[in-house]
C-alpha positions as CSV (number, residue, x, y, z in Angstrom):
1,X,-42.6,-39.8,-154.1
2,X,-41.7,-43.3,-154.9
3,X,-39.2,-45.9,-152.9
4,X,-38.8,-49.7,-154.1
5,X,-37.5,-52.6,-153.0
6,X,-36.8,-55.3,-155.9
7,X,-36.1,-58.2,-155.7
8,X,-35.8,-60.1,-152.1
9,X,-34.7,-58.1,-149.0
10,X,-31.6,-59.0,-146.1
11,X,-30.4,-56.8,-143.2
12,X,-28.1,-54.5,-145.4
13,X,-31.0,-53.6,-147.4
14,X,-33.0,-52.7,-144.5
15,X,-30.2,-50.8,-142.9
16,X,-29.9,-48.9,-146.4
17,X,-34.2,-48.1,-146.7
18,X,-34.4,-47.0,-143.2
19,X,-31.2,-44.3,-144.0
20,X,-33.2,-43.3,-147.4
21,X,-36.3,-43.1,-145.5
22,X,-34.9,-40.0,-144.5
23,X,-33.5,-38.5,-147.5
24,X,-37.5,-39.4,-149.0
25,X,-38.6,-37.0,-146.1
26,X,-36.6,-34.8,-146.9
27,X,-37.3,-34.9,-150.7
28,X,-40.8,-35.9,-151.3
29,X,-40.3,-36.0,-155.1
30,X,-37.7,-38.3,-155.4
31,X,-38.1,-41.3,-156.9
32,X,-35.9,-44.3,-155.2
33,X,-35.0,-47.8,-156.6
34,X,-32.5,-50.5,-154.9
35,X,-31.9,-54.2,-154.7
36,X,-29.1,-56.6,-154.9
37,X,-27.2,-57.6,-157.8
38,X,-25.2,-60.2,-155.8
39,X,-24.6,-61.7,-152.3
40,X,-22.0,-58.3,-152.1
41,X,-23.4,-55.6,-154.1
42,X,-26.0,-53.5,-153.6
43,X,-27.4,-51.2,-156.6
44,X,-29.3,-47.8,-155.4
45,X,-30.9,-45.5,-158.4
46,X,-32.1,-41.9,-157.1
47,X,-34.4,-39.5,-159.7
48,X,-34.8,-36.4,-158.5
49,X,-35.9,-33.4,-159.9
50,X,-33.7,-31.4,-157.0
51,X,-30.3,-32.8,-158.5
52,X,-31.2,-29.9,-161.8
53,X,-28.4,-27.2,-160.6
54,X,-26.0,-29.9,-158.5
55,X,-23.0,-31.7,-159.9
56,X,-22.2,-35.2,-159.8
57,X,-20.6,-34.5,-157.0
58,X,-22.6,-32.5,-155.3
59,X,-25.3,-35.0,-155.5
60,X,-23.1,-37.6,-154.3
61,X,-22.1,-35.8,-151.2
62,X,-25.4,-35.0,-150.2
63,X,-26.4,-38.7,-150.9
64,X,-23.5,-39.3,-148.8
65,X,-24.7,-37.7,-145.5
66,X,-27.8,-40.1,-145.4
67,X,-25.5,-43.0,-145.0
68,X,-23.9,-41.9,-142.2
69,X,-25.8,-44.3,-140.0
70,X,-24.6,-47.4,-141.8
71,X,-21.7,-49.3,-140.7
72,X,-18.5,-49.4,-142.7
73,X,-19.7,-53.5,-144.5
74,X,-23.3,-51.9,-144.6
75,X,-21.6,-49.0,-146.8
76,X,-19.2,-51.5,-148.8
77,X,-22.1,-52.9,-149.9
78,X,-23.7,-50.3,-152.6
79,X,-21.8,-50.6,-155.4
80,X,-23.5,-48.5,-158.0
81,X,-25.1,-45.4,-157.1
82,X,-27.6,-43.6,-159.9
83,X,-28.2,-40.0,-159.2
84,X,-30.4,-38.9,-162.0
85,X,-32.5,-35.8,-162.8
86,X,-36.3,-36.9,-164.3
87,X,-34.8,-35.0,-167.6
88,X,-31.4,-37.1,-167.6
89,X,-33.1,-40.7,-167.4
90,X,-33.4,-41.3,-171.1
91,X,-29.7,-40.9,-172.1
92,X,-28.2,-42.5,-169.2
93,X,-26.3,-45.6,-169.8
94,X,-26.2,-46.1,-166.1
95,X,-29.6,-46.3,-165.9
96,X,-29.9,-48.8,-168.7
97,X,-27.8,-51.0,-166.9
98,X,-29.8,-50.5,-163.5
99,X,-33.0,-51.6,-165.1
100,X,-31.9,-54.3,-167.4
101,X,-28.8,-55.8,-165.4
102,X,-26.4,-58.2,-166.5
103,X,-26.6,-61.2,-164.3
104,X,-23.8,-61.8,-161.5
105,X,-22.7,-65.5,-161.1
106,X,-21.5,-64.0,-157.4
C-alpha cells in the first residue's frame, strides 16, 4: 500500500485524500499518486493489482463511488484519472505523461 501527495497541497486535495483514504482501506495494495497540474486540475493515478479482470469502465465506476463525498467544484477538479494494473504501467502512455508532465502556464 502506497498513497502520495506531490507537490504542495490545498483544500481540494485534502477533500480528494480523505475520499481515497477509503478506497486504500478498502484495497490495501493499491498504490495511489495525485497532485496538481494547475490552479484547476487535479491529476490522480491508481495501480492496482485488483483492476486484472475489470474494464476501463468498471474501474472507473468503482473509482467513482469513493468520490461521492466531494462536492460538484471538488469533483471538477480531477482531470486525469490513471487506473492502472502493476502489469499495464510500462506501456501506458497515460502514465508517461502522469510522471513526466508537460508544464501548465494555468
Amino acid at each position: 500500500m502506497s498513497f502520495a501527495v506531490r507537490k504542495q497541497s490545498d483544500e481540494i486535495i485534502e477533500a480528494i485524500v480523505e475520499s481515497l483514504r477509503t478506497y486504500e482501506r478498502d484495497h490495501p495494495h493499491a498504490e495511489i499518486v495525485l497532485y496538481r497540474q494547475n490552479s484547476v486540475s487535479v491529476r490522480i493515478r491508481i495501480i492496482d493489482p485488483s483492476f486484472k479482470d475489470l474494464t476501463r469502465i468498471q474501474r472507473s465506476n468503482l473509482i467513482w463511488t469513493y468520490f461521492h463525498t466531494l462536492s460538484e467544484d471538488e469533483q471538477s477538479e480531477i482531470s486525469m484519472l490513471i487506473l492502472l494494473t502493476p502489469e499495464e504501467v510500462e506501456k501506458s502512455f497515460a502514465n508517461m505523461e502522469f510522471d513526466d508532465p508537460v508544464t501548465s502556464d494555468l
